[in-house]
C-alpha positions as CSV (number, residue, x, y, z in Angstrom):
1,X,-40.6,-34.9,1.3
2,X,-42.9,-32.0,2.5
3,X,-42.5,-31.0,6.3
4,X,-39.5,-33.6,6.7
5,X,-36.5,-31.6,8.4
6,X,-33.4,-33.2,8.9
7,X,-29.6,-32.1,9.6
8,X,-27.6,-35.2,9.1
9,X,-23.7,-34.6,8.5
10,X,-21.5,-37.8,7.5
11,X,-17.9,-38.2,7.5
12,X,-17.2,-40.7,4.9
13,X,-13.8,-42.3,4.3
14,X,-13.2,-45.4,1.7
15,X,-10.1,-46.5,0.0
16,X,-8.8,-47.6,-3.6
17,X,-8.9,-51.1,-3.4
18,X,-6.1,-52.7,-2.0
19,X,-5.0,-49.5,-0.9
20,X,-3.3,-48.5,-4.5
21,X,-2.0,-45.1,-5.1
22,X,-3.7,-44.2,-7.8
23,X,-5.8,-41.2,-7.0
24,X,-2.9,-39.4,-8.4
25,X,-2.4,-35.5,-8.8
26,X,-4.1,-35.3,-12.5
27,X,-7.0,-37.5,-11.3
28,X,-7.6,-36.0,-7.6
29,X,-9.3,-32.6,-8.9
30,X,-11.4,-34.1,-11.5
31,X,-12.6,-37.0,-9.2
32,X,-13.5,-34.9,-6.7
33,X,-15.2,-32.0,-9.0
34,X,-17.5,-35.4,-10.4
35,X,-17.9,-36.7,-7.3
36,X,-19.2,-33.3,-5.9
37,X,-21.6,-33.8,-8.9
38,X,-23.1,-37.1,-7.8
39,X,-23.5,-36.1,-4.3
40,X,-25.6,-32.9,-5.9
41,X,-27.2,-35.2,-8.2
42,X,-28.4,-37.5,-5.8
43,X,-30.2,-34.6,-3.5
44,X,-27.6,-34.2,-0.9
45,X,-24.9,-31.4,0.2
46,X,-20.7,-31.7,-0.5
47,X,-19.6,-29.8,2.3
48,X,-15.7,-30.9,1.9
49,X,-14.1,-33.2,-0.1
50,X,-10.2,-34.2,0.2
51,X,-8.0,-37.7,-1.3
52,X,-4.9,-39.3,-0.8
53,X,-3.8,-41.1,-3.4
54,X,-5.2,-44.2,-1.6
55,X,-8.1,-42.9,-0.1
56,X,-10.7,-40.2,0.4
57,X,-12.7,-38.3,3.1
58,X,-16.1,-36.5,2.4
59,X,-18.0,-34.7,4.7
60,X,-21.4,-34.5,3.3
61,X,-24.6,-33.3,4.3
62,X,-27.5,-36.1,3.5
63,X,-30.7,-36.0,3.1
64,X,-32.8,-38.4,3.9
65,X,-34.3,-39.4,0.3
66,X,-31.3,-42.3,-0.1
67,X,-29.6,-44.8,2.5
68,X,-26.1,-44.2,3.1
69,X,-25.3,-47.5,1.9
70,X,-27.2,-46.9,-1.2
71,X,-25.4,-43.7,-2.0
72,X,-22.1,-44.9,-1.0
73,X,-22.1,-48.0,-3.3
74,X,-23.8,-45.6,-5.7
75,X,-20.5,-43.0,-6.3
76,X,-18.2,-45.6,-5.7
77,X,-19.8,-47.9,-9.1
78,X,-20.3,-44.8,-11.2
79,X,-16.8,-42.9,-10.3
80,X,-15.1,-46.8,-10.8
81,X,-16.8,-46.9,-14.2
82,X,-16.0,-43.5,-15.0
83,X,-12.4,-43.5,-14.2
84,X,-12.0,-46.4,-16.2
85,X,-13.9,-45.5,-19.6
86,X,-12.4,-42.1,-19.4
87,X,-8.7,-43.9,-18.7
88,X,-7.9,-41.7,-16.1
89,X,-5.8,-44.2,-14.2
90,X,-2.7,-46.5,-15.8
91,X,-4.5,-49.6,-14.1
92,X,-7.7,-51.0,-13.3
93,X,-9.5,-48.0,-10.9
94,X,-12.0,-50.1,-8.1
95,X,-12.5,-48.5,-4.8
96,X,-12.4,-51.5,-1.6
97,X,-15.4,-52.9,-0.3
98,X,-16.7,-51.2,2.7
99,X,-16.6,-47.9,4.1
100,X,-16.2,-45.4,7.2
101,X,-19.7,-43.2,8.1
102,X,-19.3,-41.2,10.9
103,X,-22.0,-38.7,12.5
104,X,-21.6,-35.1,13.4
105,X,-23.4,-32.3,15.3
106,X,-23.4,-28.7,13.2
107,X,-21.1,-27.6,16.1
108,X,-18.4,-29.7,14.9
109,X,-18.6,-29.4,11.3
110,X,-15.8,-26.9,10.8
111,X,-13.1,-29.1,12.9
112,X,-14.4,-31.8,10.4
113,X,-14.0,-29.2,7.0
114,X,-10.2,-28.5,8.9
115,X,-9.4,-31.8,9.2
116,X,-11.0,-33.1,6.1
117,X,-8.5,-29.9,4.4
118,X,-5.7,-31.1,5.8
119,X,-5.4,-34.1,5.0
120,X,-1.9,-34.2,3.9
121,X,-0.5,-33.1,6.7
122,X,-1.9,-35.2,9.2
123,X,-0.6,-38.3,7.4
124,X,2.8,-37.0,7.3
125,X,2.5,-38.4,11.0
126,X,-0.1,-41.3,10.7
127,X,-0.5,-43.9,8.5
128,X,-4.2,-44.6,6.5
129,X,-4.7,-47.6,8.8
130,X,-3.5,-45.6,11.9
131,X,-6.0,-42.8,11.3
132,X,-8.9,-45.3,10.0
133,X,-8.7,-46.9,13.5
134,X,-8.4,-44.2,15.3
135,X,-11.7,-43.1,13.8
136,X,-13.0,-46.5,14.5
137,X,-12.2,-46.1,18.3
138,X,-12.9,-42.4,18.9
139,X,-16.5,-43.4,18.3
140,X,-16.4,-46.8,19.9
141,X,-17.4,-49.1,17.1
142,X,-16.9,-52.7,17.6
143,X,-14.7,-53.9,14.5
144,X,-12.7,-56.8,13.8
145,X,-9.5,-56.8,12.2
146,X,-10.0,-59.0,9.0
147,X,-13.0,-56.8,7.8
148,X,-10.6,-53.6,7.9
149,X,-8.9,-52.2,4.8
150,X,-6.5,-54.5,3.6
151,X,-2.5,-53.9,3.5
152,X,-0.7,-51.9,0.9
153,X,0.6,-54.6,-2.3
Protein backbone atom coordinates (compact mmCIF):
# COMPACT_ATOMS: atom_id res chain seq x y z
CA UNK A 1 0.00 0.00 0.00
CA UNK A 2 1.75 3.22 -1.32
CA UNK A 3 2.23 6.11 1.36
CA UNK A 4 0.68 3.81 4.16
CA UNK A 5 3.09 3.94 7.28
CA UNK A 6 2.46 2.05 10.15
CA UNK A 7 4.55 0.69 13.33
CA UNK A 8 2.28 -1.75 14.89
CA UNK A 9 4.10 -4.34 17.39
CA UNK A 10 1.87 -7.40 18.83
CA UNK A 11 2.60 -9.63 21.61
CA UNK A 12 0.86 -12.68 20.81
CA UNK A 13 0.48 -15.63 23.15
CA UNK A 14 -1.82 -18.88 22.38
CA UNK A 15 -1.69 -22.38 23.76
CA UNK A 16 -1.69 -26.16 22.55
CA UNK A 17 -5.08 -27.03 23.07
CA UNK A 18 -5.99 -28.10 26.35
CA UNK A 19 -2.88 -26.92 27.44
CA UNK A 20 -0.83 -30.26 26.30
CA UNK A 21 2.91 -30.46 26.45
CA UNK A 22 3.68 -31.20 23.31
CA UNK A 23 5.72 -28.42 21.81
CA UNK A 24 8.51 -30.62 22.89
CA UNK A 25 12.39 -29.97 22.56
CA UNK A 26 12.63 -31.69 18.87
CA UNK A 27 9.60 -29.78 17.75
CA UNK A 28 10.21 -26.21 19.47
CA UNK A 29 13.11 -25.08 16.89
CA UNK A 30 11.52 -26.34 13.82
CA UNK A 31 8.05 -24.80 14.74
CA UNK A 32 9.30 -21.78 15.42
CA UNK A 33 11.95 -21.57 12.31
CA UNK A 34 8.22 -22.35 10.12
CA UNK A 35 6.41 -20.20 11.98
CA UNK A 36 9.02 -17.31 11.39
CA UNK A 37 8.24 -18.31 7.75
CA UNK A 38 4.58 -17.70 7.67
CA UNK A 39 4.84 -14.49 9.49
CA UNK A 40 7.51 -13.45 6.55
CA UNK A 41 5.20 -14.97 4.10
CA UNK A 42 2.29 -13.19 5.07
CA UNK A 43 4.09 -9.55 4.72
CA UNK A 44 4.87 -8.96 8.38
CA UNK A 45 8.09 -8.87 10.73
CA UNK A 46 9.15 -11.92 13.49
CA UNK A 47 10.83 -9.85 15.84
CA UNK A 48 10.96 -12.72 18.76
CA UNK A 49 9.61 -15.91 19.02
CA UNK A 50 9.78 -18.24 22.23
CA UNK A 51 7.41 -21.77 23.40
CA UNK A 52 6.73 -23.73 26.25
CA UNK A 53 5.82 -26.89 25.64
CA UNK A 54 2.16 -25.70 26.18
CA UNK A 55 2.34 -22.47 24.78
CA UNK A 56 4.02 -19.73 22.73
CA UNK A 57 4.71 -15.93 22.78
CA UNK A 58 5.57 -13.95 19.49
CA UNK A 59 6.33 -10.51 19.31
CA UNK A 60 5.74 -9.48 15.81
CA UNK A 61 5.74 -6.56 13.81
CA UNK A 62 2.33 -6.34 11.57
CA UNK A 63 1.53 -4.75 8.77
CA UNK A 64 -1.46 -3.69 7.99
CA UNK A 65 -2.29 -5.81 4.78
CA UNK A 66 -4.02 -8.72 7.10
CA UNK A 67 -6.25 -8.61 10.39
CA UNK A 68 -4.77 -9.98 13.29
CA UNK A 69 -7.47 -12.39 13.67
CA UNK A 70 -6.96 -13.41 10.11
CA UNK A 71 -3.24 -14.07 10.55
CA UNK A 72 -3.57 -15.61 13.80
CA UNK A 73 -6.16 -18.31 12.78
CA UNK A 74 -3.97 -18.42 9.65
CA UNK A 75 -0.49 -19.92 11.40
CA UNK A 76 -2.27 -21.65 13.86
CA UNK A 77 -4.38 -23.91 10.79
CA UNK A 78 -1.34 -24.29 8.60
CA UNK A 79 1.43 -25.04 11.69
CA UNK A 80 -1.68 -27.64 13.04
CA UNK A 81 -1.73 -29.19 9.62
CA UNK A 82 1.79 -29.23 9.37
CA UNK A 83 2.78 -30.73 12.55
CA UNK A 84 0.44 -33.34 11.92
CA UNK A 85 1.33 -34.53 8.25
CA UNK A 86 4.96 -34.19 9.05
CA UNK A 87 4.19 -36.37 12.49
CA UNK A 88 6.10 -34.19 14.48
CA UNK A 89 4.03 -34.76 17.66
CA UNK A 90 3.09 -38.45 19.23
CA UNK A 91 -0.63 -37.16 19.40
CA UNK A 92 -3.02 -35.15 17.66
CA UNK A 93 -1.14 -31.39 17.44
CA UNK A 94 -4.30 -28.49 17.59
CA UNK A 95 -3.45 -25.16 19.12
CA UNK A 96 -6.84 -23.77 21.61
CA UNK A 97 -9.22 -21.49 20.33
CA UNK A 98 -8.47 -17.93 21.07
CA UNK A 99 -5.59 -15.90 21.63
CA UNK A 100 -3.63 -13.03 23.58
CA UNK A 101 -2.76 -9.68 21.27
CA UNK A 102 -1.19 -7.13 23.06
CA UNK A 103 0.11 -3.56 21.73
CA UNK A 104 3.43 -1.96 22.18
CA UNK A 105 5.19 1.36 21.71
CA UNK A 106 8.94 0.91 19.91
CA UNK A 107 10.21 2.11 23.35
CA UNK A 108 9.27 -1.06 24.90
CA UNK A 109 10.00 -3.57 22.31
CA UNK A 110 13.26 -4.74 23.87
CA UNK A 111 11.70 -5.45 27.54
CA UNK A 112 9.21 -7.38 25.30
CA UNK A 113 12.32 -9.37 23.14
CA UNK A 114 13.74 -9.95 27.05
CA UNK A 115 10.89 -11.23 28.27
CA UNK A 116 9.69 -13.05 25.31
CA UNK A 117 13.68 -14.83 25.68
CA UNK A 118 13.12 -15.70 28.87
CA UNK A 119 10.53 -17.43 28.96
CA UNK A 120 11.69 -20.39 30.90
CA UNK A 121 12.68 -18.72 33.62
CA UNK A 122 9.91 -16.64 34.47
CA UNK A 123 7.62 -19.79 34.67
CA UNK A 124 9.88 -21.38 37.02
CA UNK A 125 7.85 -18.83 39.32
CA UNK A 126 4.41 -18.50 37.56
CA UNK A 127 2.25 -20.71 36.14
CA UNK A 128 0.76 -20.34 32.14
CA UNK A 129 -2.55 -19.17 33.63
CA UNK A 130 -0.84 -16.93 36.29
CA UNK A 131 1.17 -15.10 33.64
CA UNK A 132 -1.86 -15.15 30.90
CA UNK A 133 -3.90 -13.15 33.52
CA UNK A 134 -1.47 -11.18 34.55
CA UNK A 135 -1.20 -9.95 30.94
CA UNK A 136 -4.90 -9.74 30.89
CA UNK A 137 -4.95 -7.26 33.81
CA UNK A 138 -1.71 -5.23 33.29
CA UNK A 139 -3.69 -3.93 30.22
CA UNK A 140 -7.09 -3.80 31.78
CA UNK A 141 -9.05 -6.12 29.53
CA UNK A 142 -12.44 -7.16 30.72
CA UNK A 143 -12.34 -11.13 30.47
CA UNK A 144 -14.37 -13.67 31.96
CA UNK A 145 -13.18 -16.79 33.32
CA UNK A 146 -14.88 -19.61 31.18
CA UNK A 147 -13.50 -18.05 27.94
CA UNK A 148 -9.79 -18.36 29.37
CA UNK A 149 -7.50 -21.23 28.43
CA UNK A 150 -8.78 -24.22 29.82
CA UNK A 151 -6.99 -26.46 32.66
CA UNK A 152 -4.09 -28.84 32.14
CA UNK A 153 -5.72 -32.82 31.44
Amino acid sequence: MPNTYTQIHIHLIFAVKFRKALIHSELKERLHQYLTGMIQNNDHKMLQINSMPDHIHMLIGLRPVQSLSSLVQNIKNESSKWINTNQLCDSRFQWQNGFGAFSYSKSQINNVIKYIQNQEQHHLKKTFLEEYVSFLEAFEIDWDEKYIFKELI
